[in-house]
TIRO-2110 file (N, C-alpha, C; in Angstrom, 1 decimal):
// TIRO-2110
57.5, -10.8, 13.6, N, 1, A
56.6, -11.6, 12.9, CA, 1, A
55.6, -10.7, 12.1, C, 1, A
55.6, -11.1, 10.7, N, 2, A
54.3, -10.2, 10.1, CA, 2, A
53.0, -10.8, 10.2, C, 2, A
52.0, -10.2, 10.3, N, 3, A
50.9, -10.7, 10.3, CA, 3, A
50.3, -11.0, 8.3, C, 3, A
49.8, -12.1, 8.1, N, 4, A
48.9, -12.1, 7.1, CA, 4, A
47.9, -11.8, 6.7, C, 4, A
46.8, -11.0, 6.3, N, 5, A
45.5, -10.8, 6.6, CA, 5, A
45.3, -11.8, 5.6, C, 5, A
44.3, -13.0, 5.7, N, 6, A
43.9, -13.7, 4.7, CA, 6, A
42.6, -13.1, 4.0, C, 6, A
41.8, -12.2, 4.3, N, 7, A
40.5, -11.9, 4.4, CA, 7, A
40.6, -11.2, 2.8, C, 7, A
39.7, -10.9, 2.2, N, 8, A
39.9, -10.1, 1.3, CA, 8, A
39.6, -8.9, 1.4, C, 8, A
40.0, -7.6, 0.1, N, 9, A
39.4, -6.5, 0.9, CA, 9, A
38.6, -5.9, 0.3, C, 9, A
37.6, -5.7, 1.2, N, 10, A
36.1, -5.7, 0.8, CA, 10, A
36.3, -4.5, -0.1, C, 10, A
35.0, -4.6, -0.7, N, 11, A
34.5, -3.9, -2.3, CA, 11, A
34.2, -2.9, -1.4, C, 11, A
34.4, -1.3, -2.2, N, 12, A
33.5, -0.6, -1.8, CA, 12, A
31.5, -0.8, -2.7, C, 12, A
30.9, 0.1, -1.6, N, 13, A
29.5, 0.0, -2.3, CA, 13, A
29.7, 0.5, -3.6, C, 13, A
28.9, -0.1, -4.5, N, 14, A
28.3, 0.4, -6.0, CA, 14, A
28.1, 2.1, -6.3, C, 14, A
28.6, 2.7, -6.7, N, 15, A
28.3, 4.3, -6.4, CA, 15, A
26.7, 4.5, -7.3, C, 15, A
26.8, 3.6, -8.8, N, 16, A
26.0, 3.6, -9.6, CA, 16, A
24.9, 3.0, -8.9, C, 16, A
24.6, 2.4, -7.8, N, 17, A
23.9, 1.7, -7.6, CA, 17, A
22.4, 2.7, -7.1, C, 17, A
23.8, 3.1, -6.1, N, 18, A
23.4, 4.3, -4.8, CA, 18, A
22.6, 5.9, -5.7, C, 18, A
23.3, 6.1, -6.9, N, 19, A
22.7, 7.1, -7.6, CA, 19, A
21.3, 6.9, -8.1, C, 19, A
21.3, 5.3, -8.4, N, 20, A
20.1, 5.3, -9.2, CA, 20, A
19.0, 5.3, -8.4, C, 20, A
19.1, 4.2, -6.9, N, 21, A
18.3, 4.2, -5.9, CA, 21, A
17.8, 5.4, -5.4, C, 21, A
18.9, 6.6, -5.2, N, 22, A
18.3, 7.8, -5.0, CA, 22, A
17.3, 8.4, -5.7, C, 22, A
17.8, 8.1, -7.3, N, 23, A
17.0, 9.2, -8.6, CA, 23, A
15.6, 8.5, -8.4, C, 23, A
15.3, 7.2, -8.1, N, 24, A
14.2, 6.3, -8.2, CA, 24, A
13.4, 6.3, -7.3, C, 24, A
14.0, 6.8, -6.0, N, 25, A
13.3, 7.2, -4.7, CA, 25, A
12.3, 8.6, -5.0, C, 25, A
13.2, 9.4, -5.4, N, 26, A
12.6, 10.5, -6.0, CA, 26, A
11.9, 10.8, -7.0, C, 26, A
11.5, 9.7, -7.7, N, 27, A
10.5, 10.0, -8.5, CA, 27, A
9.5, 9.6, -8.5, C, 27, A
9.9, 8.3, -7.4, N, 28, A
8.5, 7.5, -6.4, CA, 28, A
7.9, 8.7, -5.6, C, 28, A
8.4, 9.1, -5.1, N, 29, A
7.5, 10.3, -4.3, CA, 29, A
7.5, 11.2, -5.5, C, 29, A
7.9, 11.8, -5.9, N, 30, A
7.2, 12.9, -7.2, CA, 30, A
6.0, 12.3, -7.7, C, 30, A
5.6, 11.0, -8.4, N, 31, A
4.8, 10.2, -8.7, CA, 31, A
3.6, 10.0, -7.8, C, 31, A
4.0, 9.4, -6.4, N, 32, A
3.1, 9.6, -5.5, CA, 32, A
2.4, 11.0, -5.2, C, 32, A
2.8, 11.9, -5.1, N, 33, A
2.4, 13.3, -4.7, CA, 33, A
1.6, 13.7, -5.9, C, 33, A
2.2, 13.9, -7.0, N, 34, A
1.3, 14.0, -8.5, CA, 34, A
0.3, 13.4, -8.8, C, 34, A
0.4, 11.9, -8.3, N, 35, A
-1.2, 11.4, -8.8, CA, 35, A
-2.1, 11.8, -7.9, C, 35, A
-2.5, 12.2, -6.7, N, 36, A
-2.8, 13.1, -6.1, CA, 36, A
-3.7, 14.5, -6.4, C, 36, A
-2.9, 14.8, -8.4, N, 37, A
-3.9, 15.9, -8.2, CA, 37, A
-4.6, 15.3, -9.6, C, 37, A
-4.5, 14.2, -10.3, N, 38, A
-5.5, 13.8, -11.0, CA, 38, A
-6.9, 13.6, -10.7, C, 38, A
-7.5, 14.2, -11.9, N, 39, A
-9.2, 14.6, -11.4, CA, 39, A
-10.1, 13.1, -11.7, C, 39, A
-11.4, 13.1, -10.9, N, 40, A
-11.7, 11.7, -10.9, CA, 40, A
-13.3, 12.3, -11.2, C, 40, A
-14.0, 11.0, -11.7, N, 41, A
-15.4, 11.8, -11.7, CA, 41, A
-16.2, 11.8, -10.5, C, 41, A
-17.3, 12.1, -10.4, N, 42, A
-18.4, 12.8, -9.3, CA, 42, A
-18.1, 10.9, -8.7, C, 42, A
-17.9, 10.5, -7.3, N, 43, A
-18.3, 9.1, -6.6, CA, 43, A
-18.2, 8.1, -7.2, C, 43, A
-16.6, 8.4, -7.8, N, 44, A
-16.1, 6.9, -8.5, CA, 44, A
-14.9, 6.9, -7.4, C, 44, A
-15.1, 5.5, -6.9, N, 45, A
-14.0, 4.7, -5.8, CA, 45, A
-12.8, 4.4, -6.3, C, 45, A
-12.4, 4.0, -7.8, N, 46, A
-11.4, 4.0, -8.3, CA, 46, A
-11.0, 5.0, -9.3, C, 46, A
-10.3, 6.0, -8.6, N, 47, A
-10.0, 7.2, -9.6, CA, 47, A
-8.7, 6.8, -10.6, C, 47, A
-8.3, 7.9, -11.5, N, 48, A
-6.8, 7.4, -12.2, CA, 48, A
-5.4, 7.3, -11.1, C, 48, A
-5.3, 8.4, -10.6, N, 49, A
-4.3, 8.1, -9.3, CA, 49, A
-3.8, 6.7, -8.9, C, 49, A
-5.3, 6.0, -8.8, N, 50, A
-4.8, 4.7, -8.1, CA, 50, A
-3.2, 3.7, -8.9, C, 50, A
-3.7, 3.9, -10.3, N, 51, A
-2.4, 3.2, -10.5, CA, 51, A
-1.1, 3.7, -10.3, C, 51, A
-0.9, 4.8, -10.7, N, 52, A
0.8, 5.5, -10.5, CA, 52, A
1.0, 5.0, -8.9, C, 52, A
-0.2, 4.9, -8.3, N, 53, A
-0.1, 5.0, -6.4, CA, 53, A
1.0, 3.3, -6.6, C, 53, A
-0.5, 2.6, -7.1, N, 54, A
0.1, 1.4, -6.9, CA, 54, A
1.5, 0.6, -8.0, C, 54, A
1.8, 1.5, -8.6, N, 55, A
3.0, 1.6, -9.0, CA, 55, A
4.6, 2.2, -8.5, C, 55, A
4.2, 2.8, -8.0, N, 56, A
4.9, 4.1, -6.4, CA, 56, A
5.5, 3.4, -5.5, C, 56, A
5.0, 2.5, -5.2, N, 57, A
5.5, 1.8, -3.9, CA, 57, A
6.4, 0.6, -4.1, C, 57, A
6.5, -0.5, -5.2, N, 58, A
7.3, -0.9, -5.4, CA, 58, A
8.3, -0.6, -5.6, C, 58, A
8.5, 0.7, -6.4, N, 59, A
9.3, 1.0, -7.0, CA, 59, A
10.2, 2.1, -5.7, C, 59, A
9.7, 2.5, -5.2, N, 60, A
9.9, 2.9, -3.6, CA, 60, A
10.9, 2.6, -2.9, C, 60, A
9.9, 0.9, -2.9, N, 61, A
10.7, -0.1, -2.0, CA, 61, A
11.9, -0.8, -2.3, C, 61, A
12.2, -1.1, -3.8, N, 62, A
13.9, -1.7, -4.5, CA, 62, A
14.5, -0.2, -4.6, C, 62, A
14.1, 0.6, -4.8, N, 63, A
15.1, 2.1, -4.7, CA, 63, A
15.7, 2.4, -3.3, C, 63, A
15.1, 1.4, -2.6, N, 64, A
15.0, 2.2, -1.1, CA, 64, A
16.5, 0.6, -0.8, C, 64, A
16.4, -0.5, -1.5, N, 65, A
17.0, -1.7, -1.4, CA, 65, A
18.6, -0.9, -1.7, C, 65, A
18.3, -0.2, -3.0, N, 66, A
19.1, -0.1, -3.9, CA, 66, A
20.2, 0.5, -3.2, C, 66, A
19.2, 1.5, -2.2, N, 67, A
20.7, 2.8, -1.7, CA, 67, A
21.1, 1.5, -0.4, C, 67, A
20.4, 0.9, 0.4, N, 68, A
20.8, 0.3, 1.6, CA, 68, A
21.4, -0.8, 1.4, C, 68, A
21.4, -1.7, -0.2, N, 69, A
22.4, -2.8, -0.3, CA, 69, A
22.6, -2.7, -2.0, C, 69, A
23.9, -2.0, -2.5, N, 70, A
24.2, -1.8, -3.2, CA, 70, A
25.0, -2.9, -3.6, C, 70, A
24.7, -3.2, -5.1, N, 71, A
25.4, -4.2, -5.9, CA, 71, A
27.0, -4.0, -5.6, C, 71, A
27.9, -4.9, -6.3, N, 72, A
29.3, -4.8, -6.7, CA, 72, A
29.4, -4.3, -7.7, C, 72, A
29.2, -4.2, -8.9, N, 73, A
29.4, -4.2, -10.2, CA, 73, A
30.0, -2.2, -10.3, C, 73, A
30.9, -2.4, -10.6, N, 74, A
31.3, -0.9, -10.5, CA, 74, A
31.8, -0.8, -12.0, C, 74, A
31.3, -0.8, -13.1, N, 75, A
31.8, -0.9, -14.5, CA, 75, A
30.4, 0.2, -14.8, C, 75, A
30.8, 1.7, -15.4, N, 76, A
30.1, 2.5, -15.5, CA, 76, A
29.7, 2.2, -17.7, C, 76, A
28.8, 2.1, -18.3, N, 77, A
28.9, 2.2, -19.3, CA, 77, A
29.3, 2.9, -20.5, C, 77, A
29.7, 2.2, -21.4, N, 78, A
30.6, 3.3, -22.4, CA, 78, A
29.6, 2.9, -23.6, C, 78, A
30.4, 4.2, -24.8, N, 79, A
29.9, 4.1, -26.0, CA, 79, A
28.6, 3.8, -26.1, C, 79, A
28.6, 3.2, -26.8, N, 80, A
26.4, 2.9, -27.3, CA, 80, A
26.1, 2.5, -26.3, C, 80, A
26.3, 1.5, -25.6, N, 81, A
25.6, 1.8, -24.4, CA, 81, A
25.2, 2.2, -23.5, C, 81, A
26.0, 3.8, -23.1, N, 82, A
25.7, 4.8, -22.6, CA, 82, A
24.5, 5.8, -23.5, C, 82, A
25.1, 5.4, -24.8, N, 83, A
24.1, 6.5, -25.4, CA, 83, A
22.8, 5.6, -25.7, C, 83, A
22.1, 4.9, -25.6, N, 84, A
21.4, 3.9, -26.0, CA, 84, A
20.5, 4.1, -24.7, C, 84, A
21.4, 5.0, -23.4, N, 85, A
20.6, 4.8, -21.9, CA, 85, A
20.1, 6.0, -21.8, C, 85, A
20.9, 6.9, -22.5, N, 86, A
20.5, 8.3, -22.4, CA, 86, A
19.3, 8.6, -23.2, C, 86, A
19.9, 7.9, -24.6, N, 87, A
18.2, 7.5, -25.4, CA, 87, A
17.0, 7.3, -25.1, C, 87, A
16.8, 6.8, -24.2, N, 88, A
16.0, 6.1, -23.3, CA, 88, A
15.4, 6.8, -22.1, C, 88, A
16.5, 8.0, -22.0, N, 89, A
15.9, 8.6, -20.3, CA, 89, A
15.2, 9.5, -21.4, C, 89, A
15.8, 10.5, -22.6, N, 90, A
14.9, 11.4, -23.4, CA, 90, A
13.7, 10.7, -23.8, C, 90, A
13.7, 9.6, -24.2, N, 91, A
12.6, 9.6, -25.0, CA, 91, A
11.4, 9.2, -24.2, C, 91, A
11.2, 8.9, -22.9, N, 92, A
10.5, 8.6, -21.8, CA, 92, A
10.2, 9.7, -21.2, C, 92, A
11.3, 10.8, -21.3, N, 93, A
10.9, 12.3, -21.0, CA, 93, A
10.1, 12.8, -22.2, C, 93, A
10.0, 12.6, -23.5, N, 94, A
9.3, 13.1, -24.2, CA, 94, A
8.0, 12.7, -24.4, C, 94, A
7.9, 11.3, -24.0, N, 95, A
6.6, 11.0, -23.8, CA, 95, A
5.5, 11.3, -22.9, C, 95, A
6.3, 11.7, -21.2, N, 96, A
5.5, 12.2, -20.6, CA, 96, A
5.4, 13.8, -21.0, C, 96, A
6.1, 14.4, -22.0, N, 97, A
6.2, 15.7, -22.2, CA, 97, A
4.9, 15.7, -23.1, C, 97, A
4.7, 14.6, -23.9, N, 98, A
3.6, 14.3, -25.5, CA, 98, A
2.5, 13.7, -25.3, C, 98, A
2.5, 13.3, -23.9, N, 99, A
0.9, 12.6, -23.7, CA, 99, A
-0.1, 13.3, -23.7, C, 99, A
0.3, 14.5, -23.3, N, 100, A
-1.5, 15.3, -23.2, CA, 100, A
-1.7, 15.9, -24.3, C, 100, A
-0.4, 16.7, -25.1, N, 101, A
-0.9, 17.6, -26.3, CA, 101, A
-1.3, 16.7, -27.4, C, 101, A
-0.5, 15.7, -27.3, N, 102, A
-0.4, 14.8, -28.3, CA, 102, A
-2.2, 13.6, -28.2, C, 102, A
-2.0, 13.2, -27.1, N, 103, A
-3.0, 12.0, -26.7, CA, 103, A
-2.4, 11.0, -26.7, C, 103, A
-2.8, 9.9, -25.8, N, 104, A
-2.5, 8.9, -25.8, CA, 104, A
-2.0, 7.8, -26.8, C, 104, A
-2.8, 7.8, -28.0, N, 105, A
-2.4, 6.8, -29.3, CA, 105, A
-1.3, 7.1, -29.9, C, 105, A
-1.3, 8.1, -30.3, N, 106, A
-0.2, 8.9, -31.3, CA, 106, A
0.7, 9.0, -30.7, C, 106, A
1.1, 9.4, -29.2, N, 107, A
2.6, 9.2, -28.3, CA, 107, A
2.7, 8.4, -27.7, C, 107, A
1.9, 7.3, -27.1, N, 108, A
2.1, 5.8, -27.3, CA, 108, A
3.0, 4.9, -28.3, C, 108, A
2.2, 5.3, -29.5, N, 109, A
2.8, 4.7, -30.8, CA, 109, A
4.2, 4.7, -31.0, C, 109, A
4.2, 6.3, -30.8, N, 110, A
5.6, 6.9, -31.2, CA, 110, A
7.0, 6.3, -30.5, C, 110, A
6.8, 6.7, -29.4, N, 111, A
7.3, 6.0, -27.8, CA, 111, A
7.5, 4.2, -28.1, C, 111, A
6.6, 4.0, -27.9, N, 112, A
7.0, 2.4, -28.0, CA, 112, A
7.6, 1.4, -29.5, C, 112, A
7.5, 2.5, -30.4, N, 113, A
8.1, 2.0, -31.7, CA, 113, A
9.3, 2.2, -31.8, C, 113, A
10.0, 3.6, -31.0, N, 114, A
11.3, 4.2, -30.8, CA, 114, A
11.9, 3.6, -30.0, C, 114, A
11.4, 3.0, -28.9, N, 115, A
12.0, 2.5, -27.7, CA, 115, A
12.2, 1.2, -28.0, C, 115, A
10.9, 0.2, -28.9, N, 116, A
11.6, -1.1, -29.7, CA, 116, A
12.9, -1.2, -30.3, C, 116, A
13.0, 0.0, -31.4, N, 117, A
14.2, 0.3, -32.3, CA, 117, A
15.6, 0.5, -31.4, C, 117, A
15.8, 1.1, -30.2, N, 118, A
16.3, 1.2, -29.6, CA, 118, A
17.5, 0.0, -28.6, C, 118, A
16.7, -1.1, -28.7, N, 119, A
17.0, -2.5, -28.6, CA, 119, A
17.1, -3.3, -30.1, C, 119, A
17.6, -2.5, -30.7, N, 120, A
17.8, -3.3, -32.4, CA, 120, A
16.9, -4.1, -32.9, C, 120, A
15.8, -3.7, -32.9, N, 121, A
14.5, -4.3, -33.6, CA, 121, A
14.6, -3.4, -35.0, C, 121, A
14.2, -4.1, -35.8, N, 122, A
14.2, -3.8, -37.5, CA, 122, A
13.0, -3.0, -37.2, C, 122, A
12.9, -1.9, -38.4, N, 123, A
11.6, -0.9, -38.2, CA, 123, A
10.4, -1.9, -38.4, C, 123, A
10.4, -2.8, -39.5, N, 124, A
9.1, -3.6, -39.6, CA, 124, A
8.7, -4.4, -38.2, C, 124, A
9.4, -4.6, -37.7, N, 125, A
8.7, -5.3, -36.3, CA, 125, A
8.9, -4.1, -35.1, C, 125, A
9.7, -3.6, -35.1, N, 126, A
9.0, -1.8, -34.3, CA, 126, A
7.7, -1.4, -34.6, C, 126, A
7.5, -0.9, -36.0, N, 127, A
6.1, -0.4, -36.6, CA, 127, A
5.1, -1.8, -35.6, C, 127, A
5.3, -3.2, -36.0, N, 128, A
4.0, -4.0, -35.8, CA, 128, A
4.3, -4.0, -34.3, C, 128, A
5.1, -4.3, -33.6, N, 129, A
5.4, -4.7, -31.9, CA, 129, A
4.5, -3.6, -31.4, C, 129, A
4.6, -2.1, -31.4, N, 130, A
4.4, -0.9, -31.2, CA, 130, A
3.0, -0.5, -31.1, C, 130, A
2.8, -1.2, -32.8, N, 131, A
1.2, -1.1, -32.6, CA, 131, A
0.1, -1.6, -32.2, C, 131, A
0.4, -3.2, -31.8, N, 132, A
0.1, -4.2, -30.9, CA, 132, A
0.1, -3.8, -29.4, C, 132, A
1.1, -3.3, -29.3, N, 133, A
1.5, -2.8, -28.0, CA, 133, A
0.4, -1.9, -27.4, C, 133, A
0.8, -0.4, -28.2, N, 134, A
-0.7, 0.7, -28.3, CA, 134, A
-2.0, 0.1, -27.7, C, 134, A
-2.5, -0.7, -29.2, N, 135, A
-3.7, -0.8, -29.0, CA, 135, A
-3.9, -1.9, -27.0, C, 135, A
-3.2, -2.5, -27.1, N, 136, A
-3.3, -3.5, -26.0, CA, 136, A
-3.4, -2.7, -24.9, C, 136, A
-2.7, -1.7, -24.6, N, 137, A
-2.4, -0.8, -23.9, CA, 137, A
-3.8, 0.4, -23.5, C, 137, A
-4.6, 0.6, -25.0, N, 138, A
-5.3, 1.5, -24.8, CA, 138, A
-6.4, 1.1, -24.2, C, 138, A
-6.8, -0.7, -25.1, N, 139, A
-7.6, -1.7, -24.2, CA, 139, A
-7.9, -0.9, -22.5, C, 139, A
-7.0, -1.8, -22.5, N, 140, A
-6.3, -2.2, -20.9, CA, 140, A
-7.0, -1.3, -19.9, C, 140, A
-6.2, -0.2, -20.2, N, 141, A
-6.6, 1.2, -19.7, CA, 141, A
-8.2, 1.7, -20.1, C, 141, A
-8.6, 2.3, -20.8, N, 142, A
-9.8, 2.5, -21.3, CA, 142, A
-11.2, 1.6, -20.9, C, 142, A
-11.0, 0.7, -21.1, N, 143, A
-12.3, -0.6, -21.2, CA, 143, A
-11.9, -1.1, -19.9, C, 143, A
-10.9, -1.8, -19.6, N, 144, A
-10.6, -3.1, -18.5, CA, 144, A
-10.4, -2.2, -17.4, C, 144, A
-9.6, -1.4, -17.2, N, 145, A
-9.6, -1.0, -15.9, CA, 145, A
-10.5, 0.7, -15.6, C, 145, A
-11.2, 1.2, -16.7, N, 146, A
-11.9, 2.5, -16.8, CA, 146, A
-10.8, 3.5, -16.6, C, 146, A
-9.7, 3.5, -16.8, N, 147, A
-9.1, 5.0, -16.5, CA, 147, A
-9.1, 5.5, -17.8, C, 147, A
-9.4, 6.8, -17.8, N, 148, A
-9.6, 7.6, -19.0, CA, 148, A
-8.0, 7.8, -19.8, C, 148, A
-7.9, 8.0, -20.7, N, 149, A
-6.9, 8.5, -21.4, CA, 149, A
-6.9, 9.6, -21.9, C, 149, A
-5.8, 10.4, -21.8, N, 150, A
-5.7, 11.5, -23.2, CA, 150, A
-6.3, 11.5, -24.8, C, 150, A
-7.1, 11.9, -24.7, N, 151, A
-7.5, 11.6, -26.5, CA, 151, A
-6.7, 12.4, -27.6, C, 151, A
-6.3, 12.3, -28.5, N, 152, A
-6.2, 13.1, -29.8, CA, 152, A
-6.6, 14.2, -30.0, C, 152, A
-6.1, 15.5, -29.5, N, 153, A
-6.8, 16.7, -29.6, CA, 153, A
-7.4, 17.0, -31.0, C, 153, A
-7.4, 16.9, -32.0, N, 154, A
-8.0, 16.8, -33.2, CA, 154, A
-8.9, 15.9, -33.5, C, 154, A
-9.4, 15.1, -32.6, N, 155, A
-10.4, 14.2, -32.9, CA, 155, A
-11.3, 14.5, -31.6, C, 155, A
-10.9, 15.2, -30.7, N, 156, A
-11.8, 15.1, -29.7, CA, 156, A
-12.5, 16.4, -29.9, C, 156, A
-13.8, 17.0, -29.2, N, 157, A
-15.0, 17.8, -28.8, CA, 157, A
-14.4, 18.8, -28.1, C, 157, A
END
């Protein structure tokens, strides 16, 4: 008599899943450790650090999901959509490369008008999304929550 297994046979884990959860773990601790050496002024209780911190740990915690219950989806991306991801990992690396020489407005700008375009936004609503964006952004940070930004080396003292 042969036996039937009716069961199906299980998926292996996501590999893509498992890579990204690792890369994301690791940049949660690089992040965490880094904000760390941001300078604060003389007996202010909320330094800049705090946000990357409070940013760190979520991101921690689904990376940490990611390696210990990996999706199904095992369909690795092709064509533009691969390059569209790789787009995406450079130009996030160039912006943390452009924030300080640059300053905050002008690599902001740049960054978030590129990164619109990138998702097939027409340049006219990249240019306006981007600079809405900026400014909202610089708000945010500067006035609403006091963390200092990089200024414009050419405009600053």
């Amino acid at each position: 008599m042969i036996s039937q297994e009716s069961e199906k046979p299980s998926q292996p884990p996501a590999l893509g899943d498992r890579i990204a959860g690792a890369v994301l773990a690791v940049l949660a601790l690089a992040a965490w450790w880094y904000s760390h050496t941001f300078v604060t002024g003389f007996l202010q209780p909320v330094g800049p650090g705090v946000f990357p911190r409070l940013v760190c740990v979520p991101l921690g915690v689904l990376s940490i999901y990611l390696l210990c219950r990996p999706g199904i989806n095992q369909r690795w991306p092709k064509g533009a959509v691969l390059l569209r991801q790789l787009g995406l990992l450079v130009l996030l690396g160039g912006y943390a490369g452009f924030l300080e020489p640059w300053g905050f407005l002008p690599s902001t700008l740049l960054c978030s008008v590129l990164l619109i375009r990138l998702f097939d936004a027409s340049w006219r609503q990249a240019l306006i999304s981007g600079a809405v964006l900026t400014i909202v952004l610089y708000l945010l940070f500067e006035f609403a929550l006091g963390i200092p930004l990089p200024d414009i080396p050419m405009l600053s003292d």
